[in-house]
C-alpha positions as MATLAB code, in Angstrom:
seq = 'XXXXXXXXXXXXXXXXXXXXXXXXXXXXXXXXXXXXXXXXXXXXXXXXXXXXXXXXXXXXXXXXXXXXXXXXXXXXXXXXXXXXXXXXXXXXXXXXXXXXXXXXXXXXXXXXXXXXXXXXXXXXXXXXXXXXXXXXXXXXXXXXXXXXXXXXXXXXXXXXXXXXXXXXXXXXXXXXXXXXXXXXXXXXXXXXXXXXXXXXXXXXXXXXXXXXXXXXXXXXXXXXXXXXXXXXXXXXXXXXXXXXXXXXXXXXXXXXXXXXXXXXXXXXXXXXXXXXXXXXXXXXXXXXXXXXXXXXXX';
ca = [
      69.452  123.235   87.951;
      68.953  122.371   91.431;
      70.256  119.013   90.996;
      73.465  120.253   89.019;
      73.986  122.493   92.263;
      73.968  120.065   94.275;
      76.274  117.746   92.475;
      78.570  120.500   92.342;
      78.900  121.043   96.254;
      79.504  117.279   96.644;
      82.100  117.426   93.907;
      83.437  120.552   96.105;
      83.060  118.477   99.101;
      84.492  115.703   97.861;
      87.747  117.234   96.347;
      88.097  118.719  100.114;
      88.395  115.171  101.182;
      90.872  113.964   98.783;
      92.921  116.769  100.120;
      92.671  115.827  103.110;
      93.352  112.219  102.352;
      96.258  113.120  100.268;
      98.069  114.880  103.369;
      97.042  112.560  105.961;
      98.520  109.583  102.996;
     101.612  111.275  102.846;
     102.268  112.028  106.577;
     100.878  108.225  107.692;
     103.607  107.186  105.192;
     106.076  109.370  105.964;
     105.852  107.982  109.583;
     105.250  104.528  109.167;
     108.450  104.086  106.994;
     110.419  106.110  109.902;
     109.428  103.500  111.997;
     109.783  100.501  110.020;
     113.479  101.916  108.896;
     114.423  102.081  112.446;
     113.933   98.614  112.772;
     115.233   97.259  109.255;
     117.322  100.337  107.690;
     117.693   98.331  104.627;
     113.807   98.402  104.268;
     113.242  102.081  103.491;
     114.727  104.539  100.870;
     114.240  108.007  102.289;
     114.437  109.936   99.019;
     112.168  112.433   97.966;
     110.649  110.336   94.807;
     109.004  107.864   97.213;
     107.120  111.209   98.877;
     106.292  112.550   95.511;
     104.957  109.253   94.747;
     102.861  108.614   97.483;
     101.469  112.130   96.838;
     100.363  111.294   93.708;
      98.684  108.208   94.190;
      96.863  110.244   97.052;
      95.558  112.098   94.006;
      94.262  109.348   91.820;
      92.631  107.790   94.748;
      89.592  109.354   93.938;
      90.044  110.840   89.818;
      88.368  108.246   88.070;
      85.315  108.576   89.956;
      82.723  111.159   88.357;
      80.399  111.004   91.398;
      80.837  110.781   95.153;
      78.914  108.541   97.006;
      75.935  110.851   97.690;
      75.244  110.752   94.193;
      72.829  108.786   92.031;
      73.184  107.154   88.748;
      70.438  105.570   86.600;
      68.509  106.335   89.655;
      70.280  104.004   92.319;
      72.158  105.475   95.068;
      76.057  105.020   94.346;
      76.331  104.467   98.198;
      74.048  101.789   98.751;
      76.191   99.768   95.381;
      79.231  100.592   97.644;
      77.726   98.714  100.621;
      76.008   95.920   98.677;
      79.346   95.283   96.734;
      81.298   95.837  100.338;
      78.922   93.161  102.149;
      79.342   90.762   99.062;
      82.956   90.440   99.326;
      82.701   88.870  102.619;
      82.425   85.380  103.657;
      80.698   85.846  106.926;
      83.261   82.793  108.266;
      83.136   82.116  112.227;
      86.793   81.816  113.695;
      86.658   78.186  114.564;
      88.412   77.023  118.209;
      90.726   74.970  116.988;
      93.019   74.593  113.545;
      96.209   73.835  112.117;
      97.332   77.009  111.628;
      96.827   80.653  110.038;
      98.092   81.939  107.152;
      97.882   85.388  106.678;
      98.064   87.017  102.603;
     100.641   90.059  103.016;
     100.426   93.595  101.100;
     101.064   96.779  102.239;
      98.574   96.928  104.727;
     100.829   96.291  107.563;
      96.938   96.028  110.174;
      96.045   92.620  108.425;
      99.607   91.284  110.465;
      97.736   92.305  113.364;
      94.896   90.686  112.778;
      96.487   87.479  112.304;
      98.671   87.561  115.414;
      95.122   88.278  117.304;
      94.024   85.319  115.926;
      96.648   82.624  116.410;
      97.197   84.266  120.272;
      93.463   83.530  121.128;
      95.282   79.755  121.026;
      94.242   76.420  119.304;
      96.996   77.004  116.484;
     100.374   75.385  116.182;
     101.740   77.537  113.279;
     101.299   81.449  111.830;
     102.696   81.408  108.209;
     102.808   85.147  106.372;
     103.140   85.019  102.492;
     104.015   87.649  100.043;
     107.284   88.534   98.288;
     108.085   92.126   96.917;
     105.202   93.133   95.358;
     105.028   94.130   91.503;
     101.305   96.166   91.992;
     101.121   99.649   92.297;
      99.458   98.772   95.847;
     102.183   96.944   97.232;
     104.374   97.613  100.079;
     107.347   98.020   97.645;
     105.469  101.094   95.753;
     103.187  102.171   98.407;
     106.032  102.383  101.199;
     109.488  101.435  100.015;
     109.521   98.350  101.256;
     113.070   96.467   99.649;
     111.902   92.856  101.585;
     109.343   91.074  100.889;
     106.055   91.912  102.963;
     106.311   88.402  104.370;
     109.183   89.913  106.577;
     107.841   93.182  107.497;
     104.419   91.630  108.329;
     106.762   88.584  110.688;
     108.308   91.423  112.568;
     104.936   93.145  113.403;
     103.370   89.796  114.604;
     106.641   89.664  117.079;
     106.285   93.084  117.973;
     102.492   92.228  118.681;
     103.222   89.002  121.023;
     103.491   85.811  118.760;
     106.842   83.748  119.465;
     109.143   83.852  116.868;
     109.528   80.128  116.526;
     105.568   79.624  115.812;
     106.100   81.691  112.769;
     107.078   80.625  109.415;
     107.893   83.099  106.367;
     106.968   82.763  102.514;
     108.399   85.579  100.548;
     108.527   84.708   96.513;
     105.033   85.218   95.707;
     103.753   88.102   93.910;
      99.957   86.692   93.120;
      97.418   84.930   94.999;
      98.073   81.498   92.999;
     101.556   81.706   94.102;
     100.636   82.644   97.824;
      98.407   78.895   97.812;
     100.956   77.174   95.772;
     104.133   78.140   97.954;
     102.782   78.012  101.108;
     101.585   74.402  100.641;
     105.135   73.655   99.634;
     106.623   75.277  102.855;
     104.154   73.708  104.940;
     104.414   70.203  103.379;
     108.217   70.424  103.440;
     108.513   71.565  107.036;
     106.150   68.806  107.846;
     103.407   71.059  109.189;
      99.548   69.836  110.015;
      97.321   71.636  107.344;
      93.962   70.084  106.960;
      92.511   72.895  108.863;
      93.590   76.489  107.872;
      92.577   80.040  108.882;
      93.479   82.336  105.887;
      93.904   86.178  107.053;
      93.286   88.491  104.472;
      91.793   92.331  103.682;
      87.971   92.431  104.584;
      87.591   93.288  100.528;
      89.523   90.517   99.129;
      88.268   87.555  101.090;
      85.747   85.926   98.847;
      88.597   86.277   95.971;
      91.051   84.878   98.473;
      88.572   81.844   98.997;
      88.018   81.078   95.244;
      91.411   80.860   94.615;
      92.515   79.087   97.632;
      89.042   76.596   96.960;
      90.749   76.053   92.865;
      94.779   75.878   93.631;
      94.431   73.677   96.654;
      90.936   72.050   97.581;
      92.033   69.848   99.961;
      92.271   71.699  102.891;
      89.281   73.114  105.530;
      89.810   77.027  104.681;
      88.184   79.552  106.722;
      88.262   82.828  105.504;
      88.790   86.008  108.082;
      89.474   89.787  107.859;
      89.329   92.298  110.887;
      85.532   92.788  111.969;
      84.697   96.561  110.707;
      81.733   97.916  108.738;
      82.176   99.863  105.588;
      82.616  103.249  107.145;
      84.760  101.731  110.088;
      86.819  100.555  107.860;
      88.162  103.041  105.170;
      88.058  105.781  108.729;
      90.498  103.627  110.102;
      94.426  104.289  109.364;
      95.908  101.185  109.483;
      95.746  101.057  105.499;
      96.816  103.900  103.193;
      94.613  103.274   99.838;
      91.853  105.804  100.576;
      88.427  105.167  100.264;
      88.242  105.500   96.166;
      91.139  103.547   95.656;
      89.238  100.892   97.807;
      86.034  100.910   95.826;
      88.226  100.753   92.385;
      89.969   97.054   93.896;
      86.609   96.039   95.470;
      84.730   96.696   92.052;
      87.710   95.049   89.821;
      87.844   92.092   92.323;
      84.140   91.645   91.642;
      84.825   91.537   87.740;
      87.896   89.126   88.375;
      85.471   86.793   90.333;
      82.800   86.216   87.378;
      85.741   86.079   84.772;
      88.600   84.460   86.212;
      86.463   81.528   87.135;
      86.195   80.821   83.357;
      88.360   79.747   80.505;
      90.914   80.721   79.590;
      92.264   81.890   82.596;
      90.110   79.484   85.423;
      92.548   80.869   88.296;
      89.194   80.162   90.499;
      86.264   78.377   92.022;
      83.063   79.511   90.150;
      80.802   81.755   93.173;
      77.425   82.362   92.686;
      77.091   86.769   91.755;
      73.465   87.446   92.710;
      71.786   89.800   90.144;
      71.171   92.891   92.454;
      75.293   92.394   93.495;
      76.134   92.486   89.623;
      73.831   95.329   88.849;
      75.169   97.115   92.155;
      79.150   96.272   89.921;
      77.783   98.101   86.577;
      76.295  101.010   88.394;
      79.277  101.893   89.936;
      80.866  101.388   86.552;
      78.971  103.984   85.439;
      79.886  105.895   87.743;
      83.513  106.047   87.319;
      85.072  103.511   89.330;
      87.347  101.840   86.715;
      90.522  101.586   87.896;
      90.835   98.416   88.554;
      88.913   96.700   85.669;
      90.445   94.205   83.322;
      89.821   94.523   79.763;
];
């Protein structure tokens, strides 16, 4: 009984939150695309079905999820398979001093075009190239914020904004998948006759081991570091430059994981095998269990 209690006031808790969330989404957005339509008019439709949108995706952030992180399941704590999961998905890369050039994987969240301009300004780079067309996924700038060019553009113009010359930056913006963000950008940098043995891919601090295994499968020849902005887990999803929420950001994080074990296999081999040790993979089914399925492939 005492245990269903307190389950119950963290499920109380935690629907406070997503409340909370859910405004904050909707007024974050609300501004951001007042902003960004200042700028590039053509970027934003202000109707009222983009608002109701956003504030319904503020509501499934969290309504697959049967426990909040406080709670246990199969007697592991769901926030310690959080963190494990969290720490797996990074590569631990050092920035080197010197390399070709950074290319930085766009989506909707607009802080990861900071992040790159902070890296090619600390100097030692010739080039900054952004890829990402008009996204097709329901976490894309197009959905998620209206965007009607592709993020490539948005994410040039807040690199500008931030201090990188306009003429060190180079645009890719026909890719809708991470295959097509190696494959395209390799064909704009070989046909503008950039250097590119040495690369600094920018990405989301979730997605960079994906970003590596796909980068390692579609184009080995490169050097590829992998780099995300340097945050912990709760640093992170308490910051505001992104607008997923923090259960929408376990859901990708936990179907990422399942996408690196099977997508390094036939038939779809999209990417370099990476070793998933067992306590990571058990950390992946507990939070299974626990509801976070959004983002699984059947």
């Amino acid at each position: 009984d005492r245990q269903d209690q307190r389950l119950a006031v963290t499920t109380s808790v935690e629907q406070v939150r997503q409340s909370i969330v859910a405004h904050h989404l909707i007024f974050t957005k609300s501004l951001h695309r007042h902003i960004v339509g200042s700028l590039h008019p053509r970027r934003v439709r202000y109707d009222e079905v983009e608002v109701s949108r956003a504030s319904e995706m503020a509501g499934e952030m969290g309504a697959s999820a049967d426990h909040g992180e406080a709670a246990v399941v199969d007697g592991e704590s769901v926030a310690d398979a959080i963190e494990k999961v969290w720490r797996y998905h990074h590569m631990q890369h050092e920035l080197p001093e010197r390399a070709d050039g950074v290319l930085c994987l766009c989506s909707s969240d607009i802080g990861v075009a900071r992040v790159a301009a902070d890296v090619y300004l600390r100097g030692g780079y010739s080039w900054l190239l952004f890829s990402g067309g008009i996204g097709t996924g329901i976490h894309s700038g197009a959905n998620m914020l209206g965007w009607e060019v592709p993020e490539a553009e948005v994410f040039r113009d807040a690199a500008i904004e931030h201090g990188v010359p306009s003429e060190a930056i180079y645009t890719e913006g026909a890719s809708t998948n991470s295959g097509a963000n190696v494959t395209l950008s390799a064909a704009l940098l070989r046909r503008e006759g950039l250097p590119h043995t040495s690369i600094v891919v920018v990405q989301k601090p979730f997605m960079e081991r994906r970003a590596y295994a796909t980068f390692k499968k579609v184009w080995p020849e490169p050097e590829i570091l992998i780099h995300s902005t340097r945050a912990s887990w709760d640093e992170y999803v308490q910051g505001c430059d992104h607008l997923l929420g923090k259960e929408m950001i376990i859901n990708i994080m936990v179907g990422d994981l399942q996408r690196i074990k099977h997508y390094a296999a036939p038939p779809t081999d999209f990417q370099i095998p990476q070793d998933i040790p067992n306590d990571v993979w058990a950390a992946f089914e507990l939070l299974v269990k626990a509801g976070y399925t959004q983002n699984l492939i059947s």
